[in-house]
N, C-alpha and C positions, 0 to 999 in steps of 0.2 A: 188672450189666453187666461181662463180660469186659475187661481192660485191653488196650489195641494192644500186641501185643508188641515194638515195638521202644519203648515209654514203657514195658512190665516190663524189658527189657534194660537200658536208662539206671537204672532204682530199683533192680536187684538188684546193676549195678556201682557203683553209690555206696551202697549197704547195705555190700558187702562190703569196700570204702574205709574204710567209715567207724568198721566193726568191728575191721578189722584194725587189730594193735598193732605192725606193722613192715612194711613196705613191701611192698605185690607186683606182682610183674611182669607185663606181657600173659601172657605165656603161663598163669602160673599161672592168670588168671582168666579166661583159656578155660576149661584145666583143669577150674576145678571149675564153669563154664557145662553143660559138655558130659558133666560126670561125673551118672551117675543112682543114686540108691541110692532101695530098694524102690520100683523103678519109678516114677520121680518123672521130674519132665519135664527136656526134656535141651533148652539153648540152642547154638544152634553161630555162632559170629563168627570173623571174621577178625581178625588183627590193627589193620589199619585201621581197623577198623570199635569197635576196643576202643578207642583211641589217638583215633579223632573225639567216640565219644562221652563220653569224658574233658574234651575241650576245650568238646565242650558244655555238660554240667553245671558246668564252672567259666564260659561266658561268661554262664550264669542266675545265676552268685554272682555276678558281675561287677553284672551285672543290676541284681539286688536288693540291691545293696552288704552283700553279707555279710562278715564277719571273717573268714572261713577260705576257702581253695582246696584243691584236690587239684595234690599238686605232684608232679617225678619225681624221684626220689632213690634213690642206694645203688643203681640197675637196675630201680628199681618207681617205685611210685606213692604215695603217703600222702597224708592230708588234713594239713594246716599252718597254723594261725594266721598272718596279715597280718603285714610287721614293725612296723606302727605302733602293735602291740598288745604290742610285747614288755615294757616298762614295769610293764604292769600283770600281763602272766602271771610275769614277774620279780618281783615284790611275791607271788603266791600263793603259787611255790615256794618263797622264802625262809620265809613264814608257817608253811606246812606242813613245810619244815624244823628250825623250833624245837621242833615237838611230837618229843616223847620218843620211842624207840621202845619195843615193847611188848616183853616177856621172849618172847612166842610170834616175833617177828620176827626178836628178838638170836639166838633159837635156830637158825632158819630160814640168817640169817647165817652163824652156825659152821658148822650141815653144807655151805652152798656154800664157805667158804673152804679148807675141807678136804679137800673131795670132789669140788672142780672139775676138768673142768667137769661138770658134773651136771643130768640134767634133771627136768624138777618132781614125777614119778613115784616117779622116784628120791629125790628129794629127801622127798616123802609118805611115802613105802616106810619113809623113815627115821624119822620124826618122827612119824607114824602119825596125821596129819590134813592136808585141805588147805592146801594151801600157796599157793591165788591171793594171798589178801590181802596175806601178806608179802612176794611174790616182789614186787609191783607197789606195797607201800611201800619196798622198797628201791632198786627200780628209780627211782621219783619222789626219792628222797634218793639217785642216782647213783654207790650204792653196790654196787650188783651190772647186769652188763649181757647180755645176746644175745653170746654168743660161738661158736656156728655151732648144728649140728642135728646128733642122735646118728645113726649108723649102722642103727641097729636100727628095728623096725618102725613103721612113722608117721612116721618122723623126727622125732621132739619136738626141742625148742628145747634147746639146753645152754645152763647160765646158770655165768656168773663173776666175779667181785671187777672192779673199776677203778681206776683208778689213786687217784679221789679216796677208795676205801676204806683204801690203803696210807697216805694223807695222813689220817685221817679218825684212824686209830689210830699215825701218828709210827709207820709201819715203810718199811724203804726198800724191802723185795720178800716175797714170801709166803716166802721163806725164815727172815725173822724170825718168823713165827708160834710161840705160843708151842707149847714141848713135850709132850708127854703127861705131863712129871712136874710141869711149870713149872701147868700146867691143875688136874693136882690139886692142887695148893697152892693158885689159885683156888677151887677148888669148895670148900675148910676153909676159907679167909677169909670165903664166903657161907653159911657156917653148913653145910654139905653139904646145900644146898636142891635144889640140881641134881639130887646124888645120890640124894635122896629120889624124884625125879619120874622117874628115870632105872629104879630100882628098881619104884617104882609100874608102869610102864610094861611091866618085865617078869613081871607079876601076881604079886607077894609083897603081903601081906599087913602090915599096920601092924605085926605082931608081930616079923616076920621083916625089914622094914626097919628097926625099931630098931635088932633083933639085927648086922643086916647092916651096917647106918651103918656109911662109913669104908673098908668091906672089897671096894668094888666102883672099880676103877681103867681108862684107860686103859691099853691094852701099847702096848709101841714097834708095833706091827702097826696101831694106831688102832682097834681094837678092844675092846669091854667086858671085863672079866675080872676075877672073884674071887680075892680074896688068898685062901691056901691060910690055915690056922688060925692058922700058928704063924708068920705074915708079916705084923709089925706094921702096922697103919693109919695111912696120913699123918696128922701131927701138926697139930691146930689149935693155932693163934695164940691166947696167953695175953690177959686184959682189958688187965695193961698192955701188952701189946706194940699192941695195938688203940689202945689211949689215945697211945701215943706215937706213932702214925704213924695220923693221924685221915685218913681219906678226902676227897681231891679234890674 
């Protein structure tokens, strides 16, 4: 049996509430109500008619005493946990803040502190794998955020550091970020493990990454580049120099 189309209108606006990861607006979901791709069926509402059936679907939460509402924020609309639940969702993020993060998300990190603001394409483009999982553990650890939508086609999302990222690493603005020379002396502390993956990545061969260890640098440009033959490779840190200054 076919659904009444105005109970598909109410399920398809609290579908795409409840998908969405940041607010949207009446208009937007006319928008894509009334947009049809390969001829797909096309809703037409007014605004009114968005904005009542909003109040609906929250007085059936009401209703059924559910934890969450659909609230308006920022010019849209979002779903929102109840405040008498902040306690416990304050207990989940801090829990899910002690786990570690992973080398693929620290990485994910660097290219947005760097290349801000940057969107996840981009960000892919770089790193040469998706990037949902990390964008959306960083975002949960409040360390990168929505900082508008590129100009370019689609408008994707540009994402960027926050403030609790500058507090996270004791810098007072991204101008402290370290250097491209400060960086490789990082990558020789870590054995040149980066370097190796960095390499890897530009299909050399184990043979020729050996050969190569050392000789692949940041330029002042923020770009990769091979030391020329006769232009020594940054120096690794000696066992004592490691012994006397044990890591944090």
């Amino acid at each position: 049996m076919t659904e009444p189309i105005s109970e598909s209108k109410r399920h398809i606006i609290e579908a795409l509430l409840f998908a969405s990861d940041e607010p949207l607006s009446v208009a937007q979901i006319i928008d894509i109500l009334k947009s049809a791709e390969n001829s797909g069926p096309r809703i037409r509402m007014k605004e009114d008619e968005v904005v009542n059936t909003i109040r609906e679907l929250n007085g059936e939460y009401v209703q059924a005493g559910r934890s969450f509402r659909i609230i308006q924020v920022a010019g849209g609309f979002q779903f929102a946990t109840m405040p008498e639940f902040a306690e416990w969702l304050g207990r989940m993020v801090k829990e899910k803040a002690r786990r570690k993060l992973s080398q693929a998300v620290i990485e994910t990190l660097s290219v947005i502190a760097y290349k801000q603001p940057i969107t996840k394409p981009e960000i892919e483009a770089i790193r040469g794998v998706n990037a949902d999982y990390a964008i959306q553990r960083l975002m949960e650890r409040g360390l990168v955020t929505i900082v508008g939508r590129s100009a370019t086609a689609g408008r994707p999302l540009l994402y960027g550091t926050t403030s609790d990222f500058l507090k996270h690493f004791g810098l007072n603005d991204l101008s402290d970020l370290p250097k491209p020379r400060e960086i490789e002396e990082i990558m020789a502390d870590q054995g040149f493990e980066m370097e190796k993956e960095i390499l890897k990545r530009m299909g050399k061969t184990d043979e020729e990454i050996e050969e190569q260890l050392g000789k692949t640098v940041v330029g002042a440009d923020g770009e990769l580049r091979e030391l020329p033959p006769d232009e020594p490779p940054p120096s690794t840190p000696s066992a004592s120099e490691d012994n006397e200054n044990p890591p944090q």
